[in-house]
VOTIDO-736213 format. One record per atom (N, C-alpha, C): x, y, z. Coordinates in steps of 0.05 Angstrom, whole numbers, always signed. Layout:
// residues N
+--------+--------+--------+
|     px |     py |     pz |
+--------+--------+--------+
|      X |      Y |      Z |
...
+--------+--------+--------+
This chain:
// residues 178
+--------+--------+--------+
|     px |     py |     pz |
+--------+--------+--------+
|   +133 |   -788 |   +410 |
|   +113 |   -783 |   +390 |
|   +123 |   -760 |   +372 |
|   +121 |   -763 |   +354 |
|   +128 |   -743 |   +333 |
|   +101 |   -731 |   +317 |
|   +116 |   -704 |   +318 |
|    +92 |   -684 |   +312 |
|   +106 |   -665 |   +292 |
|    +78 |   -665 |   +264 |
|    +88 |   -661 |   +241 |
|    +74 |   -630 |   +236 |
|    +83 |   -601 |   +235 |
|    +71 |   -587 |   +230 |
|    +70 |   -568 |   +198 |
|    +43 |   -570 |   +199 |
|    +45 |   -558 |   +166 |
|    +49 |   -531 |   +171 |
|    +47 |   -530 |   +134 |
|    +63 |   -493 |   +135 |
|    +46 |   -477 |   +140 |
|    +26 |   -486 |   +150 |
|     +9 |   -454 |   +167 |
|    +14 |   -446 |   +181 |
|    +19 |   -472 |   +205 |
|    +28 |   -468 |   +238 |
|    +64 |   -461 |   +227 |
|    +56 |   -429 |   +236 |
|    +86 |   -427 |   +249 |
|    +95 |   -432 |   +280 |
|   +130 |   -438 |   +270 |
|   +134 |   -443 |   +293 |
|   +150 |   -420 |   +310 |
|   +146 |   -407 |   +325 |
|   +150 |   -393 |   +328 |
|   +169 |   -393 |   +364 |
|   +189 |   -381 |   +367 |
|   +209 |   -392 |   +381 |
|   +196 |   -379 |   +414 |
|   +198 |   -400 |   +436 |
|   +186 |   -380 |   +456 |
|   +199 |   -359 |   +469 |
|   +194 |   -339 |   +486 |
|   +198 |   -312 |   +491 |
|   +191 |   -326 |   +520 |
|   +217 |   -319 |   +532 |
|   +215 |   -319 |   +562 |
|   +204 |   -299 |   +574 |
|   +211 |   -277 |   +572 |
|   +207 |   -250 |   +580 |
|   +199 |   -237 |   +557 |
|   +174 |   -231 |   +554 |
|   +165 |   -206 |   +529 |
|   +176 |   -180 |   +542 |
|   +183 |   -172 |   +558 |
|   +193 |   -145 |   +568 |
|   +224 |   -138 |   +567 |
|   +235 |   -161 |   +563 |
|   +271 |   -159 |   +558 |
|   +271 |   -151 |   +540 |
|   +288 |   -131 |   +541 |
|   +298 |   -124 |   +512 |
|   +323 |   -135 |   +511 |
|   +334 |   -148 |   +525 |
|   +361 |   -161 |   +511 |
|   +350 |   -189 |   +493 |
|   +326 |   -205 |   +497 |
|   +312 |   -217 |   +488 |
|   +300 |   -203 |   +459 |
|   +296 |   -182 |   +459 |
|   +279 |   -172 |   +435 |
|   +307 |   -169 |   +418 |
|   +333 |   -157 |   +434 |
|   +345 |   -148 |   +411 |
|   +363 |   -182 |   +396 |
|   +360 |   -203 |   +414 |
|   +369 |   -221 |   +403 |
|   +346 |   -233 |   +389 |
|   +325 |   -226 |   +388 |
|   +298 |   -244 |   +360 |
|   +311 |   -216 |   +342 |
|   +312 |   -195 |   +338 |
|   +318 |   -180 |   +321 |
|   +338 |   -188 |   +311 |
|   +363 |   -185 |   +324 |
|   +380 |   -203 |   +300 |
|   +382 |   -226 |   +291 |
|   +369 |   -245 |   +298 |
|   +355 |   -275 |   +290 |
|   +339 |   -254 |   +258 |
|   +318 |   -244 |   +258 |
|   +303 |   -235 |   +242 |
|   +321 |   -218 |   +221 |
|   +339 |   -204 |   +232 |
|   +368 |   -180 |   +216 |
|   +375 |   -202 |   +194 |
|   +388 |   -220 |   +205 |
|   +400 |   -248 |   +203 |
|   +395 |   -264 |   +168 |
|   +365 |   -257 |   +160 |
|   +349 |   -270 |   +136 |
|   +353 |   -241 |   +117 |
|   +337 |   -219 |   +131 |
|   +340 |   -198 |    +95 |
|   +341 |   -165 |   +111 |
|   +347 |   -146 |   +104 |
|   +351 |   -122 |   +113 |
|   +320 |   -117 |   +116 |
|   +318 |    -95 |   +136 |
|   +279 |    -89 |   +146 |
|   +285 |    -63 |   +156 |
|   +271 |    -44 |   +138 |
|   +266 |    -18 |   +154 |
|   +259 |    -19 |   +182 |
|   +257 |     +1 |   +198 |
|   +254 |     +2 |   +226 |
|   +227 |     -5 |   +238 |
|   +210 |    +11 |   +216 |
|   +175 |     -8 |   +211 |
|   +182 |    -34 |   +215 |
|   +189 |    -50 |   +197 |
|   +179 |    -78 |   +189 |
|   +189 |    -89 |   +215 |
|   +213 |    -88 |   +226 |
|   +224 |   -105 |   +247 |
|   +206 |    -94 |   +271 |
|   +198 |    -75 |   +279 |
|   +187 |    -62 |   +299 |
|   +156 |    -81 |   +299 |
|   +151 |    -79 |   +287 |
|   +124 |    -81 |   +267 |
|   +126 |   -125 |   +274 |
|   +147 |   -134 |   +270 |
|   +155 |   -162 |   +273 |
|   +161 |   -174 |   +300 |
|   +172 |   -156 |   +313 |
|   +178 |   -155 |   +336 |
|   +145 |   -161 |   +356 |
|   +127 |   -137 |   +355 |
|   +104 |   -139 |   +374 |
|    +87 |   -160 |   +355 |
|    +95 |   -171 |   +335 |
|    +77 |   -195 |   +323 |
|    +96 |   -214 |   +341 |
|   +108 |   -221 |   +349 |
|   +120 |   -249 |   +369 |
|   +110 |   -240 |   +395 |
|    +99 |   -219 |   +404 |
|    +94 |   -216 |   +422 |
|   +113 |   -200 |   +452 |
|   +130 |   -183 |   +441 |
|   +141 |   -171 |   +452 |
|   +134 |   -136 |   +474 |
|   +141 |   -131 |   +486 |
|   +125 |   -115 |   +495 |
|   +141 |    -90 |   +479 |
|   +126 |    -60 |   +474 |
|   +134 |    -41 |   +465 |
|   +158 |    -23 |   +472 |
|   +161 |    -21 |   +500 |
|   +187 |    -24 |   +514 |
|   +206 |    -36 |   +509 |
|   +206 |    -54 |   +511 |
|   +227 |    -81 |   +492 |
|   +238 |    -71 |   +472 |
|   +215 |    -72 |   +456 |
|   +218 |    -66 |   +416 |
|   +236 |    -41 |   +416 |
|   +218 |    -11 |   +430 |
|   +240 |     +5 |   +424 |
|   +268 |    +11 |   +432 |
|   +277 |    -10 |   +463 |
|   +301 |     -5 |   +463 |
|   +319 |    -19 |   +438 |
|   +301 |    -47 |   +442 |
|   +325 |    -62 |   +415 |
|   +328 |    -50 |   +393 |
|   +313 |    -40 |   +381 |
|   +312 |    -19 |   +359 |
|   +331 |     +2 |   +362 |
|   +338 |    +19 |   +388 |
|   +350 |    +38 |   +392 |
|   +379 |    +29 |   +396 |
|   +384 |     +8 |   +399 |
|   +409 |    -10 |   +410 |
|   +423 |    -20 |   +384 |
|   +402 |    -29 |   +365 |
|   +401 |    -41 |   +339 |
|   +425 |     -3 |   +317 |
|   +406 |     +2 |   +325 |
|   +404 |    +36 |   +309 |
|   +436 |    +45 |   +320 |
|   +441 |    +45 |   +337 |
|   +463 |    +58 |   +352 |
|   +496 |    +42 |   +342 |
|   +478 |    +16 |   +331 |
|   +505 |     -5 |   +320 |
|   +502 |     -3 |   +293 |
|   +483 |    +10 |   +281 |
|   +488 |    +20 |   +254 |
|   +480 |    -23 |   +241 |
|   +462 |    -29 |   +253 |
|   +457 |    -52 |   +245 |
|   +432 |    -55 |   +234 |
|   +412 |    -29 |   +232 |
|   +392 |    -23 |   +226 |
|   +396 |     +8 |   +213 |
|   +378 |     +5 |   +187 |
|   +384 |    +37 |   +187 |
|   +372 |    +45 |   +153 |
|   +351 |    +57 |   +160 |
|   +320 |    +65 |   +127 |
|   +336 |    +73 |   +110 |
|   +356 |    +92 |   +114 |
|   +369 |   +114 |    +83 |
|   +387 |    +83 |    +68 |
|   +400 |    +68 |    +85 |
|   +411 |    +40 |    +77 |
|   +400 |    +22 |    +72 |
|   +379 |    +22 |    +76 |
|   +363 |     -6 |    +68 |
|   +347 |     +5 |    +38 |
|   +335 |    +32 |    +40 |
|   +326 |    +50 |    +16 |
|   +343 |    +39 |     -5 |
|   +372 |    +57 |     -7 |
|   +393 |    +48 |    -24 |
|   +391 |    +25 |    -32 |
|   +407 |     +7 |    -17 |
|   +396 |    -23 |    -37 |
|   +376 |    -27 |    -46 |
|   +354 |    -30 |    -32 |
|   +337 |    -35 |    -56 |
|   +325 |    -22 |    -83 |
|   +333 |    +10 |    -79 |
|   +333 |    +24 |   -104 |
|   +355 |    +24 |   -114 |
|   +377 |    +10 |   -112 |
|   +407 |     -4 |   -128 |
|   +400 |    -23 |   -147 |
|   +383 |    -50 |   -130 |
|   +378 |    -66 |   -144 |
|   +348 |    -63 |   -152 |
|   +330 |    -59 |   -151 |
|   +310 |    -65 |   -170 |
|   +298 |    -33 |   -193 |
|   +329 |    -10 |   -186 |
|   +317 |     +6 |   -205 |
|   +321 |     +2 |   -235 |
|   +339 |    -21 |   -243 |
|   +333 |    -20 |   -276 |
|   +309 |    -53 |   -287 |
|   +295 |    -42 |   -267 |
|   +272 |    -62 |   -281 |
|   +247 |    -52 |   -263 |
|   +255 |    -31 |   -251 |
|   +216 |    -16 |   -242 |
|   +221 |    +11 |   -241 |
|   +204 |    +33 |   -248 |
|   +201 |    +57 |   -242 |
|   +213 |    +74 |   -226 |
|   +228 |    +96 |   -224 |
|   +234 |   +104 |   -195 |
|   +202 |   +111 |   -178 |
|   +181 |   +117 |   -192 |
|   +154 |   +120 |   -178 |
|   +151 |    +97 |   -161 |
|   +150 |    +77 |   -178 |
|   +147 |    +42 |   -163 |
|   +153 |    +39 |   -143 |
|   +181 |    +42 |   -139 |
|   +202 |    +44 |   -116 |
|   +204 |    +53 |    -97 |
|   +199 |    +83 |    -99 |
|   +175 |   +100 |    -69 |
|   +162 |    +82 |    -65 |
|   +141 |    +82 |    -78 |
|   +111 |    +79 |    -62 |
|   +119 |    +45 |    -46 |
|   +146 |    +29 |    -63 |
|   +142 |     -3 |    -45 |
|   +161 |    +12 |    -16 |
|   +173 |    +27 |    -27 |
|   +193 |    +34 |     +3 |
|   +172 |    +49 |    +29 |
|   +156 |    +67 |    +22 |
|   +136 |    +78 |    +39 |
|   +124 |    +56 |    +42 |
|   +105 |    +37 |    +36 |
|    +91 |    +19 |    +49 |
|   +114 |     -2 |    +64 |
|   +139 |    -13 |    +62 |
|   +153 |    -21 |    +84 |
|   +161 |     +9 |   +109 |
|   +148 |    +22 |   +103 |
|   +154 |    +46 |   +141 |
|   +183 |    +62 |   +131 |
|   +193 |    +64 |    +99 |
|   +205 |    +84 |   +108 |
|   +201 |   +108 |    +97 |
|   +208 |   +140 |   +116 |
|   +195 |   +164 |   +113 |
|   +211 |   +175 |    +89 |
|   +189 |   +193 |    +71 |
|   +197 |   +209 |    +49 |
|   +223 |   +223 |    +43 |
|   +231 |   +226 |    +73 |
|   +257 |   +239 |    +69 |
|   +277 |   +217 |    +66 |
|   +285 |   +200 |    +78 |
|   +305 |   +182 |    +79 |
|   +296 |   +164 |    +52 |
|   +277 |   +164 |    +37 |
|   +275 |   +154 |     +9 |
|   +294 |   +177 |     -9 |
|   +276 |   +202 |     -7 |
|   +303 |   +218 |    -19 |
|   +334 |   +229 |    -14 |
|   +333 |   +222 |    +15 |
|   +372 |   +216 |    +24 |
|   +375 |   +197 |     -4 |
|   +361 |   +172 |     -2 |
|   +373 |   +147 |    -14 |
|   +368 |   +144 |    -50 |
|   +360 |   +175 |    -59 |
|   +361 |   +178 |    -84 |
|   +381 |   +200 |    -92 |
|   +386 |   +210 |    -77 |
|   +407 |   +234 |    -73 |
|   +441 |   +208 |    -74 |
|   +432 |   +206 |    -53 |
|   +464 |   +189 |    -51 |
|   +468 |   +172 |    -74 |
|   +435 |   +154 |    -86 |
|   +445 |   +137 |   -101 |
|   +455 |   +151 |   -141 |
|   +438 |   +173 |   -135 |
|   +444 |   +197 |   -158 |
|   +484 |   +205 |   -158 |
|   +487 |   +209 |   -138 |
|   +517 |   +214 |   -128 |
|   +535 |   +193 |   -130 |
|   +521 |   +162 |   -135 |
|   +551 |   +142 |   -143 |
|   +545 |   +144 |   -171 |
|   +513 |   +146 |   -182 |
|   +519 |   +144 |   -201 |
|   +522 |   +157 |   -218 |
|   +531 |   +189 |   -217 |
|   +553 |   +202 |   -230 |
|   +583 |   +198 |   -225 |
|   +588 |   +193 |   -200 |
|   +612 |   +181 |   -204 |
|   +621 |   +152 |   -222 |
|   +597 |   +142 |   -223 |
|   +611 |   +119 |   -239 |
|   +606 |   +121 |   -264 |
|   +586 |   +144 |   -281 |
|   +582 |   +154 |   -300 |
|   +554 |   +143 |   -310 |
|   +541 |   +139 |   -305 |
|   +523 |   +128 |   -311 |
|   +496 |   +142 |   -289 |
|   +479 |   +153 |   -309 |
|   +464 |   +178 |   -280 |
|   +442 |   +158 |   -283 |
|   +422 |   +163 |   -258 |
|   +394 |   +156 |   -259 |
|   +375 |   +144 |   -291 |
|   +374 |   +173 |   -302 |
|   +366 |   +170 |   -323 |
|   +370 |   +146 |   -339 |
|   +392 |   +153 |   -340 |
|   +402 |   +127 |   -364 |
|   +393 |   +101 |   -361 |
|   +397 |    +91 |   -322 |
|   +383 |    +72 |   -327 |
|   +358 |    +63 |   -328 |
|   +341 |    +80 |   -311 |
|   +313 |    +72 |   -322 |
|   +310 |    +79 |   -352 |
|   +321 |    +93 |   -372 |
|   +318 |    +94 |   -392 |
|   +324 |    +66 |   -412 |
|   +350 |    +52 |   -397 |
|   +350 |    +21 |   -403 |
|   +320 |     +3 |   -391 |
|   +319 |    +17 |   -380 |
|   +302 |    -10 |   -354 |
|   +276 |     -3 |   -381 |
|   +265 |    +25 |   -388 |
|   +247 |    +27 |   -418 |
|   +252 |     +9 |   -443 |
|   +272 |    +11 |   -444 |
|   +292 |     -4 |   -468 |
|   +288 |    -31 |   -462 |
|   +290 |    -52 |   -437 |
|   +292 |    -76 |   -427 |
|   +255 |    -87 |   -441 |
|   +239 |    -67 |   -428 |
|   +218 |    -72 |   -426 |
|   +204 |    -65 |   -459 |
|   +216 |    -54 |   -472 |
|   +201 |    -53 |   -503 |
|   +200 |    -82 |   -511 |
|   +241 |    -87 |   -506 |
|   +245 |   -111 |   -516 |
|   +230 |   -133 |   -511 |
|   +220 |   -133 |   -486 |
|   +211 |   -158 |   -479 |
|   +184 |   -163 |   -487 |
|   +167 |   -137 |   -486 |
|   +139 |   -135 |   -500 |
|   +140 |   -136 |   -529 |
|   +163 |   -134 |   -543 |
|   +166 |   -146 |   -571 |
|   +149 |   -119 |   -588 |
|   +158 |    -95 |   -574 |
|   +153 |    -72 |   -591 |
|   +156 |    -70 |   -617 |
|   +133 |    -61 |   -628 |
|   +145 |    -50 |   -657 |
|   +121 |    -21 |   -656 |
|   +134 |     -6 |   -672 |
|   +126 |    +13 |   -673 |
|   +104 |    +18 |   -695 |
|   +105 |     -2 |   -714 |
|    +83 |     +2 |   -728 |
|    +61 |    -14 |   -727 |
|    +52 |    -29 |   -703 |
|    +36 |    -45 |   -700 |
|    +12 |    -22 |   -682 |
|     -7 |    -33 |   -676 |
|    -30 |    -15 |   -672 |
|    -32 |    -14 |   -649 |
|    -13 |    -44 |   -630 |
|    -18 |    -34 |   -603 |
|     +8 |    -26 |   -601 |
|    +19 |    -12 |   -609 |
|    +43 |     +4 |   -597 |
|    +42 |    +25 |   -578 |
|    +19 |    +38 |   -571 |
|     +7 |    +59 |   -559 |
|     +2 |    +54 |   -526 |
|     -6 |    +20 |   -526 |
|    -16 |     +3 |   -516 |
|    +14 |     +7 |   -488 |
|    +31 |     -7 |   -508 |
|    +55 |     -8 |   -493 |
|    +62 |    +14 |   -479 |
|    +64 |    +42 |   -496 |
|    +79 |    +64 |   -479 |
|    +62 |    +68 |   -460 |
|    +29 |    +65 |   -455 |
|    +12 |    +77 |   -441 |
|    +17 |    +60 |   -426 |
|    +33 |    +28 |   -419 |
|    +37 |    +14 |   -401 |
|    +52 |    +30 |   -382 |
|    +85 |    +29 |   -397 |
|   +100 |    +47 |   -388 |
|    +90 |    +79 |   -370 |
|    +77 |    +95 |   -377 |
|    +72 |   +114 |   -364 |
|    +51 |   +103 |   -336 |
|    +39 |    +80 |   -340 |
|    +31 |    +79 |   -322 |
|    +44 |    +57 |   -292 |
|    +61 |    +43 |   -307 |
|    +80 |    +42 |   -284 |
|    +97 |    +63 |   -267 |
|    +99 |    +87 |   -282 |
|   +108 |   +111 |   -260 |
|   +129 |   +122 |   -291 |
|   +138 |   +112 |   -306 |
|   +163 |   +124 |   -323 |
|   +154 |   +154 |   -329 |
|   +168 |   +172 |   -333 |
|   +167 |   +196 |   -337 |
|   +159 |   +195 |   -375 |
|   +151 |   +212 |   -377 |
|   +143 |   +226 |   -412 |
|   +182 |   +221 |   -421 |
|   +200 |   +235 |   -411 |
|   +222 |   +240 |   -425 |
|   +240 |   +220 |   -415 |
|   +234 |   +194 |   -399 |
|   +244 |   +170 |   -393 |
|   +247 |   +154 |   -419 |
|   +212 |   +154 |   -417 |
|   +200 |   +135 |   -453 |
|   +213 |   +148 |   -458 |
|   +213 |   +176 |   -471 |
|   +224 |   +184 |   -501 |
|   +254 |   +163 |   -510 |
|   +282 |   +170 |   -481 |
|   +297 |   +168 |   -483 |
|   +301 |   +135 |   -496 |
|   +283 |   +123 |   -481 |
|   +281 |    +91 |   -482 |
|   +267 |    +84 |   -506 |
|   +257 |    +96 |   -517 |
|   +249 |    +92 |   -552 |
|   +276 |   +111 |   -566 |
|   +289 |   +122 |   -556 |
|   +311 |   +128 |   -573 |
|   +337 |   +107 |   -571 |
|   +339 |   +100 |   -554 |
|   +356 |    +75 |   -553 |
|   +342 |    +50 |   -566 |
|   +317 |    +56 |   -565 |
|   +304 |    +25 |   -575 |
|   +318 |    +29 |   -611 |
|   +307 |    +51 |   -622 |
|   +309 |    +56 |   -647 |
|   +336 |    +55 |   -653 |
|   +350 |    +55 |   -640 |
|   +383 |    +58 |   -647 |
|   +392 |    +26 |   -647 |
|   +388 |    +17 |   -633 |
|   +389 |    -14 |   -630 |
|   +372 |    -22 |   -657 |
|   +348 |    -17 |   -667 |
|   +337 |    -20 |   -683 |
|   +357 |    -15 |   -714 |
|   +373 |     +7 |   -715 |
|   +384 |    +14 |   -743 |
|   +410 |     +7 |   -739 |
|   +424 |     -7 |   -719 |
|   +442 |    -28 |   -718 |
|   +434 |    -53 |   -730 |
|   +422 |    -60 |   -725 |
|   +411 |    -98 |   -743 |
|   +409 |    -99 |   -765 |
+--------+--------+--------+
C-alpha cells in the first residue's frame, strides 16, 4: 500500500535512543548538512526531534570542538552576504533572534570591518551603496514630494543619518554623470 504524505506531515527520521548523543550528533550533521545554524537554532532543532538535553549538549560540544559549529562564523557570513542590501541595524536584531550573543555579533563586525579595509572597501561604503541600490530602485527623485517619504524609509530600516547622506551623495553623482 502506498502512502502519500502531504507537506504538513513531516517526516521526520526515527531516533532510537533520544539519550545518545552519538545519535544527536549524527541528526546534527544531517541538519549542519542543508545551511549553517547558530548554536540556538540547532540546539533549539535538536530537542524539537525529540532528543534528550544531555544528548543535545554533548553533540553541540563535540560539534563546537570540531569547529563545525561556531556564532562569530556563522555571524560573518551572513553579515558578508546580506549587508549591501539591509541595514547593519537589520542584521543584529535577525542574528539575535537566531540565539546569537551581542558579543560574537560584534567579534563578527570587527573581523568583518578588518577584511574590509584590507580589501579597501570599509563598512561604510557599502551600506552607503546598499542606500544608493535602494534610491535606485524606489525611483528617487529629489524633487518630487514624496522624497522625504523615501529617506524616512531608509532611517527606519536602521541606516544611520550619515549613511543616507553618503548614499544621496553617490546617488547625485551618478545623477551628474547622465
Amino acid at each position: 500500500m502506498l502512502h502519500l504524505t502531504t507537506p504538513s506531515q513531516k517526516r521526520l527520521p526515527m531516533i532510537n535512543d533520544p539519550t545518545d548523543p552519538k545519535e544527536a550528533y549524527s541528526s546534527a550533521i544531517d541538519i549542519l548538512s542543508r545551511r549553517d545554524r547558530s548554536v540556538k537554532e540547532l540546539s533549539d532543532k535538536l530537542v524539537q526531534k525529540g532528543f534528550a538535553e544531555s544528548a543535545v549538549s554533548e553533540a553541540i560540544a563535540k560539534l563546537s570542538a570540531k569547529h563545525y559549529i561556531d556564532d562569530v562564523r556563522m555571524a560573518s557570513h551572513f553579515l558578508a552576504s546580506h549587508l549591501s542590501d539591509q541595514s547593519l541595524t537589520q542584521l543584529k536584531f535577525k542574528l539575535m533572534r537566531r540565539g546569537i550573543s551581542g558579543d560574537d555579533i560584534a567579534t563578527a563586525i570587527a573581523d568583518l570591518a578588518e577584511e574590509a579595509v584590507d580589501e579597501s572597501e570599509t563598512l561604510r561604503n557599502r551600506q552607503a551603496c546598499a542606500v544608493l541600490d535602494f534610491l535606485k530602485k524606489k525611483r528617487y527623485d529629489p524633487e518630487d514630494p514624496s522624497a522625504q517619504k523615501v529617506l524616512a524609509s531608509l532611517s527606519r530600516k536602521g541606516f544611520s543619518y550619515d549613511t543616507i547622506k553618503e548614499g544621496l551623495a553617490l546617488f547625485e553623482e551618478e545623477q551628474n554623470c547622465d
